[in-house]
MARBA-683738 format. One record per atom (N, C-alpha, C): residue number from 0; residue in one letter; chain; atom name; x negated, y, z negated. Coordinates in steps of 0.05 Angstrom, whole numbers, plus 5000, padded with zeros to 4 digits. Example, Ala and Ser with C-alpha at 12.3 -4.5 7.8 and 13.67 -1.06 7.14 Angstrom:
// residues 2
<0,"a","A","N",<4736,4886,4844>>
<0,"a","A","CA",<4754,4910,4844>>
<0,"a","A","C",<4736,4934,4844>>
<1,"s","A","N",<4743,4955,4858>>
<1,"s","A","CA",<4727,4979,4857>>
<1,"s","A","C",<4742,5001,4843>>
//
This chain:
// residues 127
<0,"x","A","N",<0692,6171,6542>>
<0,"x","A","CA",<0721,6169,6540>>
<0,"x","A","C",<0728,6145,6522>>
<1,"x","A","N",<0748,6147,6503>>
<1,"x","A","CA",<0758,6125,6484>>
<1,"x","A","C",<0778,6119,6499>>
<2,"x","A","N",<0773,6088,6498>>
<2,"x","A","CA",<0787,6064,6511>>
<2,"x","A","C",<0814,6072,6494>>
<3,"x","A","N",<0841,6063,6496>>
<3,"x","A","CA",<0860,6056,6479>>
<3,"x","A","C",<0869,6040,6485>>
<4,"x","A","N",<0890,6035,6459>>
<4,"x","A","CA",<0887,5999,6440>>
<4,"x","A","C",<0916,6002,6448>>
<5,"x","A","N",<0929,5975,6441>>
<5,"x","A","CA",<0958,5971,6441>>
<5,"x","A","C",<0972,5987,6417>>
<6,"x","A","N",<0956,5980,6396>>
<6,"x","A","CA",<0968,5990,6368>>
<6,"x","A","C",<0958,6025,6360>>
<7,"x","A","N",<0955,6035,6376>>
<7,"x","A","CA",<0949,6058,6374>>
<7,"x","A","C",<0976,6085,6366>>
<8,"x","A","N",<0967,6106,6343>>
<8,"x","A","CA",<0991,6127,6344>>
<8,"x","A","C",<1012,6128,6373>>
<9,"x","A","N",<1030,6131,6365>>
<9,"x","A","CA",<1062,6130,6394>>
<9,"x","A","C",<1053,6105,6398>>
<10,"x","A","N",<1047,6090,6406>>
<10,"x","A","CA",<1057,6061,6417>>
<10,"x","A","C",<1074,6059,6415>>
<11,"x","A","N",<1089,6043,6436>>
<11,"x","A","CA",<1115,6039,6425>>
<11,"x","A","C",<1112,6005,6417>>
<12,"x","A","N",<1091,5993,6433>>
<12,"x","A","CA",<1084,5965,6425>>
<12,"x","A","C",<1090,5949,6400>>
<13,"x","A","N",<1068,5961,6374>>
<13,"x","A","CA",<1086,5947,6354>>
<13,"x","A","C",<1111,5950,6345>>
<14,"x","A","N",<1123,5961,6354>>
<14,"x","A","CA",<1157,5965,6350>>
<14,"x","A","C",<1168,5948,6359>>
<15,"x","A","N",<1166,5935,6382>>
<15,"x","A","CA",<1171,5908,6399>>
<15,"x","A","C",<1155,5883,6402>>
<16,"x","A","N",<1140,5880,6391>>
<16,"x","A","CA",<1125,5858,6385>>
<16,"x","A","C",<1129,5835,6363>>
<17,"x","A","N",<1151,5843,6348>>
<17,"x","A","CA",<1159,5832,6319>>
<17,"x","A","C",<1185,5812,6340>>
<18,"x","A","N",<1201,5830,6354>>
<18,"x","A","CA",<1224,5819,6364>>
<18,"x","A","C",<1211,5792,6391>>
<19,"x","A","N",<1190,5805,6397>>
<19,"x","A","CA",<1172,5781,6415>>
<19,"x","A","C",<1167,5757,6403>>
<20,"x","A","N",<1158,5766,6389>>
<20,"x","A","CA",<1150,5739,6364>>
<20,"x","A","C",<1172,5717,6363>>
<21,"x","A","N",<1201,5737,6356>>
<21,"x","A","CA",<1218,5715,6349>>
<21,"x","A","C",<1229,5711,6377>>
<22,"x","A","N",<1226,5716,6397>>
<22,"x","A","CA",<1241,5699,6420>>
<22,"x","A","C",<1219,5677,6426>>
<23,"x","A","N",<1196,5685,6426>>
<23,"x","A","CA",<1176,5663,6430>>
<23,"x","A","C",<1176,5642,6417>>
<24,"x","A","N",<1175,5639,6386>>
<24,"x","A","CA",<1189,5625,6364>>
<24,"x","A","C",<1214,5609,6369>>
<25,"x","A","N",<1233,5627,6374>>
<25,"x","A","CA",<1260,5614,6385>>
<25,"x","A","C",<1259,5593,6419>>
<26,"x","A","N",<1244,5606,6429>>
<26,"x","A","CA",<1243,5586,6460>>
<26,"x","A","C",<1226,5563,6459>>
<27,"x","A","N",<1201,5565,6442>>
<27,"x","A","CA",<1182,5540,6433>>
<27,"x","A","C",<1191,5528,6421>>
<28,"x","A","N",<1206,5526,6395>>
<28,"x","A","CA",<1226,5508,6386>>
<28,"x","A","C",<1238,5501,6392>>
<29,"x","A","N",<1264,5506,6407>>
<29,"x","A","CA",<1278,5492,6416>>
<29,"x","A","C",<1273,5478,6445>>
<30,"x","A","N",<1243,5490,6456>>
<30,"x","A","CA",<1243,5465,6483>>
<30,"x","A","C",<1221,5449,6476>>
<31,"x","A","N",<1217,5446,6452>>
<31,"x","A","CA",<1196,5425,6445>>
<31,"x","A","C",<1219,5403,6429>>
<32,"x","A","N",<1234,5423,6422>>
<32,"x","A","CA",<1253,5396,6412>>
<32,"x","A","C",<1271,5383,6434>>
<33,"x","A","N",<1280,5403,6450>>
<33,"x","A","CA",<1288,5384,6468>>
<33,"x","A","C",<1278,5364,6487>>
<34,"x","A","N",<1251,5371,6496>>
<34,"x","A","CA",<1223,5355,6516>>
<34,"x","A","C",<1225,5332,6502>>
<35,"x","A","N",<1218,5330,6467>>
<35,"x","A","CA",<1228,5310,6448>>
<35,"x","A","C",<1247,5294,6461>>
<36,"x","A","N",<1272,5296,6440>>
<36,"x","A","CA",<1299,5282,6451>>
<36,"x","A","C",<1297,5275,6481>>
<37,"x","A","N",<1291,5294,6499>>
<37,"x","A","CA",<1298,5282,6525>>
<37,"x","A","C",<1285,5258,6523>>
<38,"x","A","N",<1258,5255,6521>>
<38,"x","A","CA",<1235,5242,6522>>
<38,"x","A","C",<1238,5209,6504>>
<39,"x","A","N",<1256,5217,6485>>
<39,"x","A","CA",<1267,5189,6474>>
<39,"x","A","C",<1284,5179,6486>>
<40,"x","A","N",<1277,5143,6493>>
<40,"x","A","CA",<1291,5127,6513>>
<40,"x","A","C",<1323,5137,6497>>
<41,"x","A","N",<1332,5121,6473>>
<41,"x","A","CA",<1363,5115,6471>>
<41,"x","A","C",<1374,5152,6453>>
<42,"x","A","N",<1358,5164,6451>>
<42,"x","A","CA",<1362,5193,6440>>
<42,"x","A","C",<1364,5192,6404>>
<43,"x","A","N",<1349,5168,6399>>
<43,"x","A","CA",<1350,5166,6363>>
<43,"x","A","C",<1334,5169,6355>>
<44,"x","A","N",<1307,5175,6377>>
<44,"x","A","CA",<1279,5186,6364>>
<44,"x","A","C",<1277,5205,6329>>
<45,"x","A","N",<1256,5197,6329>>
<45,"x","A","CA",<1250,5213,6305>>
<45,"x","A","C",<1239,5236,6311>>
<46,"x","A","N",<1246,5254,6293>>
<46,"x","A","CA",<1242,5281,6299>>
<46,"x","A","C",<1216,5304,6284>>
<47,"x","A","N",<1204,5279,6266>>
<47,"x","A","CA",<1186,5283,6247>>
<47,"x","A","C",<1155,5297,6262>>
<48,"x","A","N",<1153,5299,6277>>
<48,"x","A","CA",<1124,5305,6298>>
<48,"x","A","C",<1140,5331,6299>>
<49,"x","A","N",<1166,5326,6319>>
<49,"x","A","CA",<1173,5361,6318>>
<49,"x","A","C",<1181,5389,6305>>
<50,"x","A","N",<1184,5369,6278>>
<50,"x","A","CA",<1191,5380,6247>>
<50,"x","A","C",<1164,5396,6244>>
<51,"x","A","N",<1147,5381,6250>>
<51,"x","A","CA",<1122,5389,6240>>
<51,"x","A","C",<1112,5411,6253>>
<52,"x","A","N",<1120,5414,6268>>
<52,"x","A","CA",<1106,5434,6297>>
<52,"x","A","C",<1120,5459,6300>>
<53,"x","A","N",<1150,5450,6291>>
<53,"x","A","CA",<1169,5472,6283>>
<53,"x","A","C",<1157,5489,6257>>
<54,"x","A","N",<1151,5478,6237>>
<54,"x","A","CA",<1141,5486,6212>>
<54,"x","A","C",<1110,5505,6216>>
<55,"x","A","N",<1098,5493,6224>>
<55,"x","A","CA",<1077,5508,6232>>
<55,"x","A","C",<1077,5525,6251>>
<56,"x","A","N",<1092,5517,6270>>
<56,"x","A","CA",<1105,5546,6291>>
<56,"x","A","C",<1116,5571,6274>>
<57,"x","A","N",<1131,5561,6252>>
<57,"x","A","CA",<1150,5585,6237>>
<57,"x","A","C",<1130,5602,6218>>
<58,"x","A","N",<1119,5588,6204>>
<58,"x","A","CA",<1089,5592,6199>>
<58,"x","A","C",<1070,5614,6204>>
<59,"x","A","N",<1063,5606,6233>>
<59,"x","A","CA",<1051,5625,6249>>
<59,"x","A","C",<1068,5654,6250>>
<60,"x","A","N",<1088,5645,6255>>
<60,"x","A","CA",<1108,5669,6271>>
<60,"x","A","C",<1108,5695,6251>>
<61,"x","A","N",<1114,5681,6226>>
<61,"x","A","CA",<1117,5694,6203>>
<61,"x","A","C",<1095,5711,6187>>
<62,"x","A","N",<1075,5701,6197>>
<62,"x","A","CA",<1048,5714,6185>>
<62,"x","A","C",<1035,5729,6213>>
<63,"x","A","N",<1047,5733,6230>>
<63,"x","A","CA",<1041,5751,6252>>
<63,"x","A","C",<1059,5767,6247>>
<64,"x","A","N",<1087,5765,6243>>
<64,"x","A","CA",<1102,5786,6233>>
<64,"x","A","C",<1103,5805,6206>>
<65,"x","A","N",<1090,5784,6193>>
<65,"x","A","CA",<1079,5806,6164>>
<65,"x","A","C",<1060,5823,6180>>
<66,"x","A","N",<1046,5818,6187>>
<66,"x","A","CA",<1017,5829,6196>>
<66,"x","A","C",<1032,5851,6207>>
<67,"x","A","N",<1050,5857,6230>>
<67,"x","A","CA",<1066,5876,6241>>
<67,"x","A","C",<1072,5897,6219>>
<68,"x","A","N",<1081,5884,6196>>
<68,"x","A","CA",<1090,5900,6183>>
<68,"x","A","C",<1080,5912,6160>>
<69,"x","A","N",<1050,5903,6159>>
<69,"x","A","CA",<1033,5914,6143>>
<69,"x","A","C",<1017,5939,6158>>
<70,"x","A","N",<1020,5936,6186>>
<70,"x","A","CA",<1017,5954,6197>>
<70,"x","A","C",<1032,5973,6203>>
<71,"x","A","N",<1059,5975,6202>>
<71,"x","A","CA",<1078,5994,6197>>
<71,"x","A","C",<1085,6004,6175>>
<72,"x","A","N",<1082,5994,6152>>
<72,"x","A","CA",<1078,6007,6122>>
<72,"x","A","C",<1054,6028,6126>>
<73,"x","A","N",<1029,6013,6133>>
<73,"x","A","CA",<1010,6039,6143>>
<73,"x","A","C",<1008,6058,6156>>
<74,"x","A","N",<1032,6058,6180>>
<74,"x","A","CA",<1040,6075,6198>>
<74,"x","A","C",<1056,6091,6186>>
<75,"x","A","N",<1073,6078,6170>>
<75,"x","A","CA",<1095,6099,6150>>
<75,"x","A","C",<1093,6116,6133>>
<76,"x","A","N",<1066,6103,6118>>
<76,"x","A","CA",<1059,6126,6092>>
<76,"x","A","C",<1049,6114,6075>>
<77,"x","A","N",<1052,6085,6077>>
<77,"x","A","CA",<1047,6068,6048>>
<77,"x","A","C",<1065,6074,6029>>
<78,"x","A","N",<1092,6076,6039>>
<78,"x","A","CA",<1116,6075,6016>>
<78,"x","A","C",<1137,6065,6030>>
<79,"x","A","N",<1152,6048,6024>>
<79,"x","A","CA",<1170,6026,6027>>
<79,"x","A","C",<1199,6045,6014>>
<80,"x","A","N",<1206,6074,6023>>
<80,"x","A","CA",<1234,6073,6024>>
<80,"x","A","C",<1247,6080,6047>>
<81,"x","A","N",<1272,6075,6043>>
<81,"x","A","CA",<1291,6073,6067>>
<81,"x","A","C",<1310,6093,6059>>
<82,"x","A","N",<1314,6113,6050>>
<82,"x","A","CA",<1322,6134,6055>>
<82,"x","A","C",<1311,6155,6050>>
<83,"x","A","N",<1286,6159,6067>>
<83,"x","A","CA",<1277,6189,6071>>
<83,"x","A","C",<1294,6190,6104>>
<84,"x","A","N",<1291,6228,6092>>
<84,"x","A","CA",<1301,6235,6120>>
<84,"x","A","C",<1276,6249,6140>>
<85,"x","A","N",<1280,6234,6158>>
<85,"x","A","CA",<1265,6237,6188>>
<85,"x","A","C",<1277,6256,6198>>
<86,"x","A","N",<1273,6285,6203>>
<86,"x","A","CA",<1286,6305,6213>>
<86,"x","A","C",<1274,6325,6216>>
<87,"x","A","N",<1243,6323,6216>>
<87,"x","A","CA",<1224,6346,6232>>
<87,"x","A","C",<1226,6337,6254>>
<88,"x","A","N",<1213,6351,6284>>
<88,"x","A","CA",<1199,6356,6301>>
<88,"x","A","C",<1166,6357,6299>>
<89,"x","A","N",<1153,6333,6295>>
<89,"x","A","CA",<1129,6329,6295>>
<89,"x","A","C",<1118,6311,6299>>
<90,"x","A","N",<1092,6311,6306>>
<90,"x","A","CA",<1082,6286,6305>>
<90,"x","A","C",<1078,6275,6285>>
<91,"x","A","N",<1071,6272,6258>>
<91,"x","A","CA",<1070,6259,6234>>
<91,"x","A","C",<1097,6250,6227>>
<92,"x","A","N",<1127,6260,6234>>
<92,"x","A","CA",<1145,6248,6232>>
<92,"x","A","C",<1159,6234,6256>>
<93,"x","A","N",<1141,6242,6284>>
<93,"x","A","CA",<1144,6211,6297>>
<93,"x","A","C",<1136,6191,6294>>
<94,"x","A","N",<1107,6185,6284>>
<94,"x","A","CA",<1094,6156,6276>>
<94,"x","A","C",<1115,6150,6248>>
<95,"x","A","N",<1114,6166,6233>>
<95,"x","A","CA",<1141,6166,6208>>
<95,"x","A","C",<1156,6145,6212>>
<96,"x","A","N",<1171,6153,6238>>
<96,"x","A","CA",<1201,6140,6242>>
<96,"x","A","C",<1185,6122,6256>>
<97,"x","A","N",<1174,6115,6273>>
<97,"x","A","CA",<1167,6097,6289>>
<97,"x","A","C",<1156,6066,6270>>
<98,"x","A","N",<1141,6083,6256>>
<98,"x","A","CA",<1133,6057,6222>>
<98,"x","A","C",<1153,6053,6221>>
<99,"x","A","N",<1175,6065,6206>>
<99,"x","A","CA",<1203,6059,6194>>
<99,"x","A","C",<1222,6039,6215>>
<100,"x","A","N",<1221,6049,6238>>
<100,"x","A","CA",<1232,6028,6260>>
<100,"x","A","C",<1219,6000,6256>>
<101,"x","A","N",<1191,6005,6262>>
<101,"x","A","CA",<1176,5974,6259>>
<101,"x","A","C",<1187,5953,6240>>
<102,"x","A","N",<1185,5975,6212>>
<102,"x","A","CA",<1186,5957,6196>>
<102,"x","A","C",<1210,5948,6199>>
<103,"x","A","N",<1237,5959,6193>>
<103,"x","A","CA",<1258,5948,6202>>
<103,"x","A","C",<1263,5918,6215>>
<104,"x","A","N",<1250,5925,6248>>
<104,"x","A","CA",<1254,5905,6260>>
<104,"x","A","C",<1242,5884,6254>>
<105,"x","A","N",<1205,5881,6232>>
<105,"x","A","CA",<1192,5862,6223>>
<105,"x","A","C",<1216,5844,6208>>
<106,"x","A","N",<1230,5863,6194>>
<106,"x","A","CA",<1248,5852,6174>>
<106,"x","A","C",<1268,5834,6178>>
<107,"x","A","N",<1285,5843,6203>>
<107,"x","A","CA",<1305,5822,6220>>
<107,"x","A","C",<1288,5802,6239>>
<108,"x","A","N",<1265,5807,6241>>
<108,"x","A","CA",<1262,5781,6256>>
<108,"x","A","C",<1251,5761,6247>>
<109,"x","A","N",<1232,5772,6223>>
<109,"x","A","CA",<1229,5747,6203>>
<109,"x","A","C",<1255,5731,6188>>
<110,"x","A","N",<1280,5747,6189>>
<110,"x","A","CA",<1303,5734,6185>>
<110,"x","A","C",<1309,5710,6204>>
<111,"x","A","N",<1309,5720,6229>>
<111,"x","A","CA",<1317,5708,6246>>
<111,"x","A","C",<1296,5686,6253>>
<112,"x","A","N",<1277,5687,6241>>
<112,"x","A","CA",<1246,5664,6249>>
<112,"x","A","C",<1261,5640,6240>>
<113,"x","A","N",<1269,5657,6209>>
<113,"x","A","CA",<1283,5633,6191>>
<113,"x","A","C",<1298,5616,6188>>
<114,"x","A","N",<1316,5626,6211>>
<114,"x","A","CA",<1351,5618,6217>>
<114,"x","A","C",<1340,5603,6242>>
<115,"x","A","N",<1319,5599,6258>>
<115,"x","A","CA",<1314,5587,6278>>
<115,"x","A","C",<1297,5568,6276>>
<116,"x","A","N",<1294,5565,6247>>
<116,"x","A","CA",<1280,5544,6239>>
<116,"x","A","C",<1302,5515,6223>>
<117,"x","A","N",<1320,5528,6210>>
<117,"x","A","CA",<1339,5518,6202>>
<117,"x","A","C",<1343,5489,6211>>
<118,"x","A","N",<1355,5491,6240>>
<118,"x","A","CA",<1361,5466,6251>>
<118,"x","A","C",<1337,5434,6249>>
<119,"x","A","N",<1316,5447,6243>>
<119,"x","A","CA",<1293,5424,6249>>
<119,"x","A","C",<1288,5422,6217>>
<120,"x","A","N",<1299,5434,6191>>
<120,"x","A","CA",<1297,5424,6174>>
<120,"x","A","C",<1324,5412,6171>>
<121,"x","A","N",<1347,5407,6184>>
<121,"x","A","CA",<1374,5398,6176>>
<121,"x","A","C",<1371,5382,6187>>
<122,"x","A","N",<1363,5374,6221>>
<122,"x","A","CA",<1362,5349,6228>>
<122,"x","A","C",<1341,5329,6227>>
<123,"x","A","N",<1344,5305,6220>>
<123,"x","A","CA",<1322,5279,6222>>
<123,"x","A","C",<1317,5263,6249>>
<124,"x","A","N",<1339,5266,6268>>
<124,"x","A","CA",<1346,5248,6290>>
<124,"x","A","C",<1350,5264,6315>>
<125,"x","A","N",<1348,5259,6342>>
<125,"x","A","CA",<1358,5270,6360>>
<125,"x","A","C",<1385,5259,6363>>
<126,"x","A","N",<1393,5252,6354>>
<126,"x","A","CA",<1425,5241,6355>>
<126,"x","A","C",<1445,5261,6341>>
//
C-alpha cells in the first residue's frame, strides 16, 4: 500500500499552506519585535538585531512560498494564464483549478509577506 504525502493530487493542503506561511511570518515578526521593545529598559532600543531576523524571516517565507507555487504551476499545466475556463467535470480540471487557486493565493501572500515586513524596514527605534 502507498503511503500518501501532503502534496499529493486533491490535497487541499497546498492551497493553504501559502496563507500559513504568512500568518506565521506575520505572528513571528511582530512578537519578536515586541519581546524586543518590551525587553528594552527606556523603549529606545535599537532595533537592528530585529531588522535582521525580520529580513531573514521574510526571506524564508518567500522562498517557501515560491516553492508553493512552483508547485502549483506544475499542478496547473505549466502555463501561467488566468483566463482559462475551468468548466469540465473532471479530475484533470480539478487539480486545474486547484493549481490555479494555489497559485493565486501564493500570489497574495507573498504580497502580504511584503507589507509585513514594511514596518521593520521603516522603523530604527522602538520608540
Amino acid at each position: 500500500m502507498k503511503q500518501k504525502t501532503l502534496f499529493e493530487e486533491g490535497s487541499l493542503w497546498p492551497v493553504i499552506a501559502a496563507l500559513g506561511i504568512w500568518a506565521a511570518h506575520f505572528l513571528l515578526s511582530y512578537w519578536a519585535a515586541a519581546l524586543w521593545c518590551a525587553k528594552a529598559a527606556d523603549g529606545s532600543g535599537s532595533l537592528f538585531w530585529v531588522r535582521l531576523a525580520i529580513a531573514v524571516l521574510t526571506l524564508l517565507a518567500l522562498a517557501a512560498i515560491a516553492w508553493l507555487a512552483r508547485h502549483a504551476v506544475r499542478r496547473y499545466g505549466g502555463r501561467l494564464t488566468f483566463e482559462d475556463d475551468l468548466t469540465e467535470d473532471s479530475a484533470a480540471e480539478r487539480a486545474r483549478f486547484l493549481g490555479h487557486a494555489t497559485l493565486l493565493l501564493c500570489a497574495l501572500s507573498a504580497v502580504a509577506v511584503l507589507f509585513d515586513a514594511v514596518p521593520a524596514v521603516v522603523f530604527s527605534t522602538c520608540r
